[in-house]
N, C-alpha and C positions, 0 to 999 in steps of 0.2 A: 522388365524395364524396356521400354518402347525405344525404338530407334530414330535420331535426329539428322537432318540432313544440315550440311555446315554450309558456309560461305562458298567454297568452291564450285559449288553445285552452278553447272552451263545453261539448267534448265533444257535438258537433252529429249527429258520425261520417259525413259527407258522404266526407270524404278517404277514410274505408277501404272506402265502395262502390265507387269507381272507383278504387284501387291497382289495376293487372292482375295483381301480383304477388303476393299477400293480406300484404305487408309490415308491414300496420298493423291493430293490436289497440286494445281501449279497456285503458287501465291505471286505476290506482285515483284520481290527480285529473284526467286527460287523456288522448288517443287516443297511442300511441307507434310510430314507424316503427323495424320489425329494422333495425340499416344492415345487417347480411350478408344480409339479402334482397331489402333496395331496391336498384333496377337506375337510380338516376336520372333518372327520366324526369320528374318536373313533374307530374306530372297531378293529384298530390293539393293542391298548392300552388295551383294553378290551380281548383283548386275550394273550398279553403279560404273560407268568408263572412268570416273577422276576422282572414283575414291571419297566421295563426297557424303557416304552414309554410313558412320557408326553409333555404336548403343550409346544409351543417353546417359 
């Protein structure tokens, strides 16, 4: 199950330097993760500052 960034999201873009995957883009009010190219792995949630990314 891929992981969703919520409303909270500052658009900081912390998460989309450390996806390995390059899954996550800035969209127009927030960062967005592809699900068909997120591999699951945590690492952008884990680096989120405001808590802004859990699984979908």
């Amino acid at each position: 199950m891929a992981y969703k960034i919520s409303d909270a999201c500052v658009k900081c873009g912390s998460c989309a330097e450390v996806c390995p995957v390059g899954a996550i883009s800035e969209g127009d009010a927030q960062y967005e993760i592809n699900p068909d190219a997120c591999v699951d792995c945590g690492t952008c949630a884990a680096q989120c500052p405001v808590e802004a990314i859990a699984e979908a």
